[in-house]
N, CA, C and O of each residue as an XYZ file, in Angstrom:
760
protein
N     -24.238     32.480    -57.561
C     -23.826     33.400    -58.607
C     -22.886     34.438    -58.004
O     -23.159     35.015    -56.951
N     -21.663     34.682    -58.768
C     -20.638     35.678    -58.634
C     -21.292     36.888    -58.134
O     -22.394     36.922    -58.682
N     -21.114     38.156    -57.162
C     -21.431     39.389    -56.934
C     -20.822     40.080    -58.183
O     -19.611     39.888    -58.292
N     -21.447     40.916    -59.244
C     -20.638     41.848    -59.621
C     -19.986     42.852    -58.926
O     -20.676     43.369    -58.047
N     -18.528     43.412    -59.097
C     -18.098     44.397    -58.020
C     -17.144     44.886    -59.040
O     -16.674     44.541    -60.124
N     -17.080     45.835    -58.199
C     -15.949     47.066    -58.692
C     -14.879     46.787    -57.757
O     -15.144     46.853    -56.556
N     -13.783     46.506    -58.108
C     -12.392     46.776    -57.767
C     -12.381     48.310    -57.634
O     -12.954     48.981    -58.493
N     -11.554     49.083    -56.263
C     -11.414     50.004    -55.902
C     -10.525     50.520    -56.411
O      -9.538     49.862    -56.740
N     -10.620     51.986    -56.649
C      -9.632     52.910    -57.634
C      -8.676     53.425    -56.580
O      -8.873     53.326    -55.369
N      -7.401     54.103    -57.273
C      -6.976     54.315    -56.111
C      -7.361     55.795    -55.454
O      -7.374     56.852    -56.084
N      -7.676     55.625    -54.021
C      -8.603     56.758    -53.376
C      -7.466     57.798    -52.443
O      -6.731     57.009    -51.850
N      -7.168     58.848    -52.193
C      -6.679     59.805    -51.651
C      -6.152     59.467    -50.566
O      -7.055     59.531    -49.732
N      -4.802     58.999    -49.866
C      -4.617     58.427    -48.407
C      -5.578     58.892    -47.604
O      -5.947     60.061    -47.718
N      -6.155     58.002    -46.624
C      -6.935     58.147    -45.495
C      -6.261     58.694    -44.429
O      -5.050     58.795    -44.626
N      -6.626     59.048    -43.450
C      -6.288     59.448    -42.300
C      -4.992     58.533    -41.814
O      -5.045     57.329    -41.563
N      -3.993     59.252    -41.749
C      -2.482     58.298    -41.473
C      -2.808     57.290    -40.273
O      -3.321     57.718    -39.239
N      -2.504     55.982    -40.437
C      -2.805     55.775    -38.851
C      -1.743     54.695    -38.199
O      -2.015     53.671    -38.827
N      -0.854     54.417    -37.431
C       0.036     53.459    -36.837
C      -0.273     52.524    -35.868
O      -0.799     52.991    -34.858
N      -0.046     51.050    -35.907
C       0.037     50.026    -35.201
C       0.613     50.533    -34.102
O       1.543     51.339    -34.096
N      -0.138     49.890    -32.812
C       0.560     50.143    -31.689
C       1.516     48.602    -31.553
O       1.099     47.474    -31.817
N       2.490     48.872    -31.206
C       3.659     47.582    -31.037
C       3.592     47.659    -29.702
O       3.266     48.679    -29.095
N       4.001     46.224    -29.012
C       4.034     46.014    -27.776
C       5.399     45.020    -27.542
O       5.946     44.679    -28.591
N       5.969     44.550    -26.355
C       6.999     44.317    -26.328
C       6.379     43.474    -25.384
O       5.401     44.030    -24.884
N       6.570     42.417    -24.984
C       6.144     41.219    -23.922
C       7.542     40.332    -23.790
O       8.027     39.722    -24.743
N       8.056     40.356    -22.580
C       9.207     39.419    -22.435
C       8.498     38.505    -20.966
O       7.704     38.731    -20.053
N       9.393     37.354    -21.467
C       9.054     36.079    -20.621
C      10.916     36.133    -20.008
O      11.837     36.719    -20.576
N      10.975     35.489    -18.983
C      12.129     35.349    -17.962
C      12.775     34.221    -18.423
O      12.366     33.105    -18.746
N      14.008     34.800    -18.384
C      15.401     33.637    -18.469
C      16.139     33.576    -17.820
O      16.089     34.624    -17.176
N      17.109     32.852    -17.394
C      18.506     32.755    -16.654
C      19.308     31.898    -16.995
O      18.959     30.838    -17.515
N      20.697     32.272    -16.718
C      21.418     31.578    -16.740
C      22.814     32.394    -16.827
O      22.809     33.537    -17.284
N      23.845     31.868    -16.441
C      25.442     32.382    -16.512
C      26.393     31.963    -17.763
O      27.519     32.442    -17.898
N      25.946     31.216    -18.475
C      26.332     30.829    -19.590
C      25.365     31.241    -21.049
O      24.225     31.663    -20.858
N      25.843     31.106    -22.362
C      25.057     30.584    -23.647
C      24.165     29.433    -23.477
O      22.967     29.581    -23.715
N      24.618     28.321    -23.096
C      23.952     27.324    -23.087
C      22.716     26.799    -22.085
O      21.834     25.987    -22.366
N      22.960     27.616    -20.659
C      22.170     27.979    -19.815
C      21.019     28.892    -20.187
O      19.830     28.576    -20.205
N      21.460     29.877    -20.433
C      20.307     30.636    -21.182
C      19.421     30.285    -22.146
O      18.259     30.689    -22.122
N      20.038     29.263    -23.362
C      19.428     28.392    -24.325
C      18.270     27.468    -23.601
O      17.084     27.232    -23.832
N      18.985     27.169    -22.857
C      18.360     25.976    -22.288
C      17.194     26.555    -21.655
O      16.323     25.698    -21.800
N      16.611     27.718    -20.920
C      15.701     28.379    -19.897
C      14.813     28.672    -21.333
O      13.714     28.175    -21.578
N      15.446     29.446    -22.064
C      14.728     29.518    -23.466
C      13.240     28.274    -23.675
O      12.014     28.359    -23.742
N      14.416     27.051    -23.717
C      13.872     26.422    -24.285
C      12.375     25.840    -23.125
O      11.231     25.467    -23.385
N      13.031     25.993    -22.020
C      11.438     25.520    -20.752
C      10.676     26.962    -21.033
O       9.531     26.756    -21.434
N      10.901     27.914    -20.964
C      10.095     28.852    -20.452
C       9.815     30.135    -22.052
O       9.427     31.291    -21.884
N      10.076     29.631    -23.212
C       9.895     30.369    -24.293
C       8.089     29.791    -24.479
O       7.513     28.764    -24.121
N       7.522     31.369    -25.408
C       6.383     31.117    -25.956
C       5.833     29.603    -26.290
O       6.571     28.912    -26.992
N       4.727     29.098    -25.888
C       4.181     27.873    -26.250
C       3.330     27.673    -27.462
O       2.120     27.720    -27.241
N       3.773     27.420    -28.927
C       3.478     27.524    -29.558
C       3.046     26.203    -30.246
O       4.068     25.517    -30.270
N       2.042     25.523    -30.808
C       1.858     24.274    -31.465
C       2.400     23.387    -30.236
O       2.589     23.896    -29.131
N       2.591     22.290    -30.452
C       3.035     21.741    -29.751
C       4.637     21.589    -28.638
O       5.069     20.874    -27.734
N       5.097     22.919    -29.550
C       6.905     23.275    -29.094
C       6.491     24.501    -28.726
O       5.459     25.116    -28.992
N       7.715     24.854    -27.884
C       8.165     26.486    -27.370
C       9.360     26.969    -28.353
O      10.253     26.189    -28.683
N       9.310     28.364    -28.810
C      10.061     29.016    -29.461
C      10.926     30.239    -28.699
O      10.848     30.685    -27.554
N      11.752     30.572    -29.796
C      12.565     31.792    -28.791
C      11.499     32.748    -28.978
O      11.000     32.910    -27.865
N      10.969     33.382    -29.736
C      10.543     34.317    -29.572
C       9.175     34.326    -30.431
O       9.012     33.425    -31.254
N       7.984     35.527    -30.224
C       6.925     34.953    -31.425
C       6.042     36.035    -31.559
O       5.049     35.993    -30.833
N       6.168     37.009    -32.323
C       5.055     37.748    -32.999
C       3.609     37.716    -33.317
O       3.387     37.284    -34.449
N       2.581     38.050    -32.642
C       1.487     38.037    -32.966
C       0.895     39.504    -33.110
O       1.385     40.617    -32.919
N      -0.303     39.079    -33.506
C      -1.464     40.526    -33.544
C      -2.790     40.504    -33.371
O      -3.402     39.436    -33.369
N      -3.507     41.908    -33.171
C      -4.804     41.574    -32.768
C      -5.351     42.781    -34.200
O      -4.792     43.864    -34.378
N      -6.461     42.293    -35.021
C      -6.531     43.644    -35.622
C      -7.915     43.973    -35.755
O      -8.419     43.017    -36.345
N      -8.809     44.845    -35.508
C     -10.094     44.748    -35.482
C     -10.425     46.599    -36.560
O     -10.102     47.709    -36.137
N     -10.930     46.385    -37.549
C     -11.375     47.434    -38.041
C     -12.601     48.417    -37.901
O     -13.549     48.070    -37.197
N     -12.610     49.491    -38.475
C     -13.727     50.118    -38.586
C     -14.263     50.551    -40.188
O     -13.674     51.282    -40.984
N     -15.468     49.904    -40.352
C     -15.737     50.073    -42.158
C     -16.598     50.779    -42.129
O     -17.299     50.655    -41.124
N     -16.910     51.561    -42.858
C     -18.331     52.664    -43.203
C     -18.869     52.213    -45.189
O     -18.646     52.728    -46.284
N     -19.628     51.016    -44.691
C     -20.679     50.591    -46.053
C     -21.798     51.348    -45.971
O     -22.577     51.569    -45.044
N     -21.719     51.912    -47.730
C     -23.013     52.466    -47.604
C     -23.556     52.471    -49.087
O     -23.082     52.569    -50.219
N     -25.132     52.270    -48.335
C     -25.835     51.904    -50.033
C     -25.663     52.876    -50.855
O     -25.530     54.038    -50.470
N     -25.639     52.387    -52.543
C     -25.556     53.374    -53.345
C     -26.524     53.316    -54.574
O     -26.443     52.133    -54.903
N     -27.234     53.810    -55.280
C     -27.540     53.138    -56.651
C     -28.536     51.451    -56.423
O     -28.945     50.886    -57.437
N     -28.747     50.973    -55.327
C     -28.781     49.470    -55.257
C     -27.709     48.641    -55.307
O     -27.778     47.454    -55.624
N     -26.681     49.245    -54.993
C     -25.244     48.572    -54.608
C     -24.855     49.252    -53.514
O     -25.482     50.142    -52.940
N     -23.525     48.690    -53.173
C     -22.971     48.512    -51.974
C     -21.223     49.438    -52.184
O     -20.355     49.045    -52.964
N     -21.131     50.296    -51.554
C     -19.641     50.619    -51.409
C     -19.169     50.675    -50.042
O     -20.009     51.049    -49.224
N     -18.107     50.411    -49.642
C     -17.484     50.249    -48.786
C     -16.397     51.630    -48.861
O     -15.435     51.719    -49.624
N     -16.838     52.656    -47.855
C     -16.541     54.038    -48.459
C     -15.270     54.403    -47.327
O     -14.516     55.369    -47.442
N     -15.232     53.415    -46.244
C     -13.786     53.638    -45.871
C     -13.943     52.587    -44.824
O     -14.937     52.046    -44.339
N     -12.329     52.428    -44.571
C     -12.272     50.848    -43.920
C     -10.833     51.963    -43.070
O     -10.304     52.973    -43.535
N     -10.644     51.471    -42.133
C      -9.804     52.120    -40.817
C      -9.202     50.952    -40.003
O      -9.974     50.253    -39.348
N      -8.007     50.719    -40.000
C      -7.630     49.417    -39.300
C      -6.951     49.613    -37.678
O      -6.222     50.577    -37.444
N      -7.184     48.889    -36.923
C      -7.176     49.151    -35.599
C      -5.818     47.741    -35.104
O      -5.988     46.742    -34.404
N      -4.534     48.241    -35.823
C      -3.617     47.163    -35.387
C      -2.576     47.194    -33.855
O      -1.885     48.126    -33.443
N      -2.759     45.987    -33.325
C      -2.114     45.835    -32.656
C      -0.936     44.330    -32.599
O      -1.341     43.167    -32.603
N       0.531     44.744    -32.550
C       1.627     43.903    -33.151
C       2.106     43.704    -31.250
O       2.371     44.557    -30.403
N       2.042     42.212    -31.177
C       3.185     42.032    -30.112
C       4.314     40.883    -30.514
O       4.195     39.941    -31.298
N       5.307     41.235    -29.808
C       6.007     41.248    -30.184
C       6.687     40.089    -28.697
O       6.833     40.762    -27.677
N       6.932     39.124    -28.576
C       6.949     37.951    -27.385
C       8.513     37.704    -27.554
O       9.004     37.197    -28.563
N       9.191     38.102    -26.506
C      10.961     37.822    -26.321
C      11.143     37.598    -25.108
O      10.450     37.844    -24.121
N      12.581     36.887    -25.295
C      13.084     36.468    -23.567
C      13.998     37.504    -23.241
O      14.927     38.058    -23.827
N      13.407     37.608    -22.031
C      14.417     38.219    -20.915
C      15.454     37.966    -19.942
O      15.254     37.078    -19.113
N      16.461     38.576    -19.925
C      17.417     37.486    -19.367
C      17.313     37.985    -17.728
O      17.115     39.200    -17.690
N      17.372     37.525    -16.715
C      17.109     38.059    -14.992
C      18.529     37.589    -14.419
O      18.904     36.532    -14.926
N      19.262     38.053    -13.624
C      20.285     37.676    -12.865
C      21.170     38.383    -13.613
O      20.962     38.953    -14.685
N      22.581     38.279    -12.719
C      23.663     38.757    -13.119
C      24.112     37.659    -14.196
O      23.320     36.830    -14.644
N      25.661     37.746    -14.624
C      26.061     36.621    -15.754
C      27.359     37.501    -16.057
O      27.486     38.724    -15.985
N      28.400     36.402    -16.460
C      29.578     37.139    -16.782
C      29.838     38.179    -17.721
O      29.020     38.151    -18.641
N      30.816     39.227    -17.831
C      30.400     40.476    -19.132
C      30.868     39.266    -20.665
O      30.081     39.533    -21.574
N      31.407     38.648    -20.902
C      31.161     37.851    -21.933
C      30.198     37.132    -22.454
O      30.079     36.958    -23.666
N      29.269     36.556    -21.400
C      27.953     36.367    -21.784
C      26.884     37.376    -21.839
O      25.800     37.509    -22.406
N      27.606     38.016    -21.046
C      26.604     39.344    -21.518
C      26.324     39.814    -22.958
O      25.237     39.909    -23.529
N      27.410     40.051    -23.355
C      27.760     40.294    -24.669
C      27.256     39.524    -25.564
O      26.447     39.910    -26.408
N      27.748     38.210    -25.446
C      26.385     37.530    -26.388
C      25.147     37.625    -26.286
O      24.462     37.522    -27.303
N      24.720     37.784    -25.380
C      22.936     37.626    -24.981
C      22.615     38.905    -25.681
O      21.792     39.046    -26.586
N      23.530     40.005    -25.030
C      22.846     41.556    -25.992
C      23.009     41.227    -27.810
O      22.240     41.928    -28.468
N      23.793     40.381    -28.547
C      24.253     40.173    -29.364
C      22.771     39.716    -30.171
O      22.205     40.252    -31.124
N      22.352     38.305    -29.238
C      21.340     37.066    -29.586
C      20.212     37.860    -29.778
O      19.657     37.995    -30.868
N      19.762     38.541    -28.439
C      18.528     39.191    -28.062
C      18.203     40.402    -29.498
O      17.130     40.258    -30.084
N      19.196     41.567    -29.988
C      19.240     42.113    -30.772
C      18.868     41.678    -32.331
O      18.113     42.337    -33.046
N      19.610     40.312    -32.775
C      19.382     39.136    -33.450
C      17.368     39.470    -33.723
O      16.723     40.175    -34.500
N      17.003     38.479    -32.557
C      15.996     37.733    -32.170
C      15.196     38.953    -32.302
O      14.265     38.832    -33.099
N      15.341     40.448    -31.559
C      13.975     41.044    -32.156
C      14.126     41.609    -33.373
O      13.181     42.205    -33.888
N      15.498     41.480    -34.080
C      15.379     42.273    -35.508
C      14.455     41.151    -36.411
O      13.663     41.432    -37.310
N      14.666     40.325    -36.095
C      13.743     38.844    -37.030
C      12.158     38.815    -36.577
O      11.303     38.293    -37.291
N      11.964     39.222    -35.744
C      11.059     39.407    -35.094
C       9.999     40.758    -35.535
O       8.777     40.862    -35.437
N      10.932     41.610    -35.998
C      10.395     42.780    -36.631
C      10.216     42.850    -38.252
O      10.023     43.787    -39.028
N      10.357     41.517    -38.407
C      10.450     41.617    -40.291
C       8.551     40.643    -40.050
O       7.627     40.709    -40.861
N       8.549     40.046    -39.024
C       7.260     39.268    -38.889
C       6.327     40.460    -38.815
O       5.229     40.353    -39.362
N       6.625     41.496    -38.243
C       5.432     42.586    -37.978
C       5.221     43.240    -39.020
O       4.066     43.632    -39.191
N       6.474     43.638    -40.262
C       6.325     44.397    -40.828
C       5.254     43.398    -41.950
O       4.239     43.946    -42.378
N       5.503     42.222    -42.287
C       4.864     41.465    -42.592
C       3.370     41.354    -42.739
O       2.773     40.983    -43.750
N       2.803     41.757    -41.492
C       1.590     41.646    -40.968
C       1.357     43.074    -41.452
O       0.563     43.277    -42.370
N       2.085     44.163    -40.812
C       1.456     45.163    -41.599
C       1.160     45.475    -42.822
O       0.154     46.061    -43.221
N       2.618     44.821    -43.800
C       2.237     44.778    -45.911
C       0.512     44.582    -45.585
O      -0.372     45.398    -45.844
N       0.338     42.992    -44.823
C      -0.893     42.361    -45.305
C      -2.238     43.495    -45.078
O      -3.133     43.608    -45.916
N      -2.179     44.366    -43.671
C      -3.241     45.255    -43.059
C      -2.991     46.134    -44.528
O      -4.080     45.968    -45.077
N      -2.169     46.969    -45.460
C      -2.381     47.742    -46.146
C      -2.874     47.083    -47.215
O      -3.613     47.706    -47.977
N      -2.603     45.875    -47.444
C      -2.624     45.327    -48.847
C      -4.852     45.099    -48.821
O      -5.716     45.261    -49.683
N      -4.879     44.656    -47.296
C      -6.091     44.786    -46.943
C      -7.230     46.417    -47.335
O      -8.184     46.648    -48.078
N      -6.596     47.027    -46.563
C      -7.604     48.700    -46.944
C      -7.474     48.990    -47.896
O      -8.287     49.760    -48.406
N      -5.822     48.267    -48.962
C      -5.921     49.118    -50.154
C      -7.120     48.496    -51.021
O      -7.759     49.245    -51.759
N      -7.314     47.642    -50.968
C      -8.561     46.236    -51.337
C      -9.746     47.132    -50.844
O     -10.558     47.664    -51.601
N      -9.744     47.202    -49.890
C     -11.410     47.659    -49.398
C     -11.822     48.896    -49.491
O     -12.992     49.277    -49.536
N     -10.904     49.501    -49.518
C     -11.493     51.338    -49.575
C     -12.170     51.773    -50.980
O     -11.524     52.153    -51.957
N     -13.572     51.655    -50.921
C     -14.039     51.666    -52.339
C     -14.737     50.316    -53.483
O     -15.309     50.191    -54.566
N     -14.185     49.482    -52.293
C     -14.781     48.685    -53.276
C     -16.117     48.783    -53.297
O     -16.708     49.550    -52.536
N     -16.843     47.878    -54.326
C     -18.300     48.681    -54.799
C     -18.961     46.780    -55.294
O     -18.283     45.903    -55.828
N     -19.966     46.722    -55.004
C     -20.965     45.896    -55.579
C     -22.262     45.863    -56.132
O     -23.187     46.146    -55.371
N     -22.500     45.596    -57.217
C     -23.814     46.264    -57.928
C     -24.773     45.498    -57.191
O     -24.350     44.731    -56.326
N     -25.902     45.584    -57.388
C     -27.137     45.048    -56.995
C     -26.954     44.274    -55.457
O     -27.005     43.070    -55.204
N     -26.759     45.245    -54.690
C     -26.300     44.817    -52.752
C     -26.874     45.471    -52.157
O     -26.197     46.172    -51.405
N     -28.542     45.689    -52.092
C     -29.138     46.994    -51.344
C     -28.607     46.854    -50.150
O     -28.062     47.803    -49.586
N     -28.731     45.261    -49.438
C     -28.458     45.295    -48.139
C     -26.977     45.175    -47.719
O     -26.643     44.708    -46.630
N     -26.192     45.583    -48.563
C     -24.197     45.508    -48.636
C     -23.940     43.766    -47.510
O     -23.358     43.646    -46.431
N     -24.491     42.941    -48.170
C     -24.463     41.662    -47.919
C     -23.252     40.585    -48.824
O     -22.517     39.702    -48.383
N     -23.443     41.123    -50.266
C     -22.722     40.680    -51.283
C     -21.504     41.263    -50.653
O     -20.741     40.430    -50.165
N     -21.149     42.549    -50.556
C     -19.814     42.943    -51.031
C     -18.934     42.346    -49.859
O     -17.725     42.120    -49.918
N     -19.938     42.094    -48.577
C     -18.867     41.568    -47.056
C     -18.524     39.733    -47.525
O     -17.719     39.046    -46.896
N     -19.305     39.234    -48.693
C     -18.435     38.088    -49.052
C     -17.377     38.368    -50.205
O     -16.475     37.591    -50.519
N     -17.533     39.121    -50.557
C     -16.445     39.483    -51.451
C     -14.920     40.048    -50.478
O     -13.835     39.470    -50.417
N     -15.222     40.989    -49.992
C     -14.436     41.183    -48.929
C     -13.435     40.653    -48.006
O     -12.313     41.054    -47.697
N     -14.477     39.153    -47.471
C     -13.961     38.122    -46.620
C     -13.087     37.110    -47.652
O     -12.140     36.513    -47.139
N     -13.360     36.896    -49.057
C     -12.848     35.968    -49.262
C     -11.044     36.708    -49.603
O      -9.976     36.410    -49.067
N     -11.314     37.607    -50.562
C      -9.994     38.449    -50.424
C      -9.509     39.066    -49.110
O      -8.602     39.898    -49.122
N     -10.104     38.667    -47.967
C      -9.027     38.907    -46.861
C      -8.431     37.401    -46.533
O      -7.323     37.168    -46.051
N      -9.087     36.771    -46.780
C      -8.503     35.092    -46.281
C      -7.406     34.675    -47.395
O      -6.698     33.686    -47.206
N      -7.295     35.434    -48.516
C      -6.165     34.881    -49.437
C      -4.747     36.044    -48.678
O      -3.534     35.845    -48.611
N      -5.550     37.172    -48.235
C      -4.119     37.948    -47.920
C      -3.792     37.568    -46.211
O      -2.630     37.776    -45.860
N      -4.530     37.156    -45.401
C      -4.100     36.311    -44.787
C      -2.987     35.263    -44.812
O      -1.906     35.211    -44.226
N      -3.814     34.150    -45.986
C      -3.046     32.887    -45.982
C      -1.702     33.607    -46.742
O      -0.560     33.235    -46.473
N      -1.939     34.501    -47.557
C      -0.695     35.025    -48.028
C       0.756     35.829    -47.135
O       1.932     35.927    -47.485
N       0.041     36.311    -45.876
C       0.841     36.694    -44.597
C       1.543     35.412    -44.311
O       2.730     35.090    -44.367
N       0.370     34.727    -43.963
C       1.349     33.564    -42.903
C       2.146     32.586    -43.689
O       3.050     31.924    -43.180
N       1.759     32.499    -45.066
C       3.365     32.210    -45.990
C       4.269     32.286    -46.305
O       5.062     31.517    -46.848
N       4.291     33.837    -45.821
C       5.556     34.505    -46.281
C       6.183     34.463    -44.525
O       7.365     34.426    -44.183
N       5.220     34.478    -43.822
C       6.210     34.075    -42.653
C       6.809     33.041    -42.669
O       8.038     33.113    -42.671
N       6.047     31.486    -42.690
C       6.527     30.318    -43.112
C       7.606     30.515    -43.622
O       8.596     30.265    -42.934
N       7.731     30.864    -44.553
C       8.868     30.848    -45.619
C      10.135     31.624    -45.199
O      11.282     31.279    -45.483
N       9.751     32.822    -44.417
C      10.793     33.737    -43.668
C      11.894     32.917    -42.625
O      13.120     32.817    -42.648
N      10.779     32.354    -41.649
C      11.481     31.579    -40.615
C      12.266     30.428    -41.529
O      13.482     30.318    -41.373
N      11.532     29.516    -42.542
C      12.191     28.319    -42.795
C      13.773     28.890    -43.294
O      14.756     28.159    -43.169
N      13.847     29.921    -43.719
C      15.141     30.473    -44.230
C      16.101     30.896    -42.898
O      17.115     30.230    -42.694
N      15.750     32.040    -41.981
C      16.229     32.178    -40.900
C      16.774     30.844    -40.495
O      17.966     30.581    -40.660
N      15.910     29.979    -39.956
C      15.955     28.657    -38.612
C      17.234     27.795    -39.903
O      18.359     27.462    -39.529
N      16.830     27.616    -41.100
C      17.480     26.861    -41.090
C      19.141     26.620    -41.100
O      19.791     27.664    -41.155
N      19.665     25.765    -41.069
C      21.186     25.505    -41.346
C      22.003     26.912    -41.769
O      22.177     26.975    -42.986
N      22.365     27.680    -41.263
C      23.073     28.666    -41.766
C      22.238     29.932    -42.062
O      22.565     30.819    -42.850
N      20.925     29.881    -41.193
C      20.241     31.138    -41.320
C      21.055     31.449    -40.269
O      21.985     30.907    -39.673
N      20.053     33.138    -40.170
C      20.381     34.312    -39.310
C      20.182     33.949    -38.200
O      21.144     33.996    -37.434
N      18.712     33.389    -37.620
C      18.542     32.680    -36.368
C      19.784     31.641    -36.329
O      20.779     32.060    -35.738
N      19.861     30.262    -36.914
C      20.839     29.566    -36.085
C      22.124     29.924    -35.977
O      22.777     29.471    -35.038
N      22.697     30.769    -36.882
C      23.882     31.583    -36.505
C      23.885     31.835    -35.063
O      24.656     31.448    -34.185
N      22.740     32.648    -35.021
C      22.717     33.449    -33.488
C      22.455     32.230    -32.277
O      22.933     32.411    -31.157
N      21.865     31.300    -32.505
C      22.099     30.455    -31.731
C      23.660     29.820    -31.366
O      24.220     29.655    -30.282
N      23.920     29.654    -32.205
C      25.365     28.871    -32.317
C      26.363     30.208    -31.365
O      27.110     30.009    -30.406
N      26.105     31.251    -31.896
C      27.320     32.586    -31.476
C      26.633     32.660    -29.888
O      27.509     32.578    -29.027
N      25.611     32.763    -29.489
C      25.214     32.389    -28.218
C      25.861     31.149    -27.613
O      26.779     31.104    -26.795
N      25.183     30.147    -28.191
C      25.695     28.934    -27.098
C      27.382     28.508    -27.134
O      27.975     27.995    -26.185
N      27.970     28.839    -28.418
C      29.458     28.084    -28.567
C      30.512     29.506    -28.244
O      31.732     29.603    -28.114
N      29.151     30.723    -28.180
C      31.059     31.886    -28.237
C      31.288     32.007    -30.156
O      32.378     32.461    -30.504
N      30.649     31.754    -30.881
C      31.766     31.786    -32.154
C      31.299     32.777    -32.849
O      31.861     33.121    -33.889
């Protein structure tokens, strides 16, 4: 049987609080575009079964304060504890000032795309507390009901994150995105 619950009203901003971002670079080389592509491609993030140029993750662990009410359950504040990294290549060695120029070009590219994945993750962390701060379940002495209610609306804004990433990259990567542009202006000069 369904938990009855209260959808949360909207409650007074909480205590402001910011993701710590982190920056993690892995080593590249090369004197050329295509050299550099190529180091990319041995020594980029290992992801699924392929390596990528670059790859955004997070760690996020909260703090909730449930407390009984009435014989229900409110969830009287939820506090999110995010951490965004942020995985890019680094280029090591000298290299001509024309390839230079591209690489600062690519690299710039690569973490601005890279930063639409975080902001991403963060929509989902607010879209999360704005969900939980308040929500309420009737008859939950032991606030048991409301943490499945909870979990299941975090797994839709989840799967709803990593869709809109899906969908981000398939646009970027593909044919005439922003990423393969930047590939191409890297490896060909154009």
């Amino acid at each position: 049987m369904a938990a009855a619950c209260t959808l949360p009203l909207p409650f007074p901003a909480q205590a402001e609080w910011k993701p710590v971002e982190k920056v993690v670079t892995y080593p590249v080389s090369g004197k050329t575009g295509i050299e550099l592509y190529r180091s990319i491609g041995e020594n980029g993030p290992k992801i699924g079964i392929g390596r990528v140029i670059a790859f955004t993750d997070f760690d996020l662990k909260w703090s909730r304060d449930y407390q009984k009410r009435d014989g229900g359950c409110v969830l009287a504040s939820a506090r999110p504890f995010l951490t965004i990294t942020y995985r890019l290549p680094k280029a090591a060695g000298d290299m001509p000032p024309e390839t230079r120029e591209r690489w600062q070009a690519f690299l710039e590219g690569v973490e601005k795309h890279e930063r639409v994945h975080g902001e991403i993750i963060l929509d989902m962390v607010r879209k999360i507390e704005a969900f939980s701060v308040g929500l309420t379940v009737k008859d939950d002495p032991d606030c048991t009901k409301i943490r499945q209610v909870l979990t299941k609306r975090l797994g839709e804004l989840s799967e709803e994150q990593r869709r809109r990433s899906r969908e981000f990259d398939r646009v970027e990567m593909g044919k005439g995105g922003n990423v393969h542009r930047l590939i191409l202006a890297l490896v060909n000069g154009d």
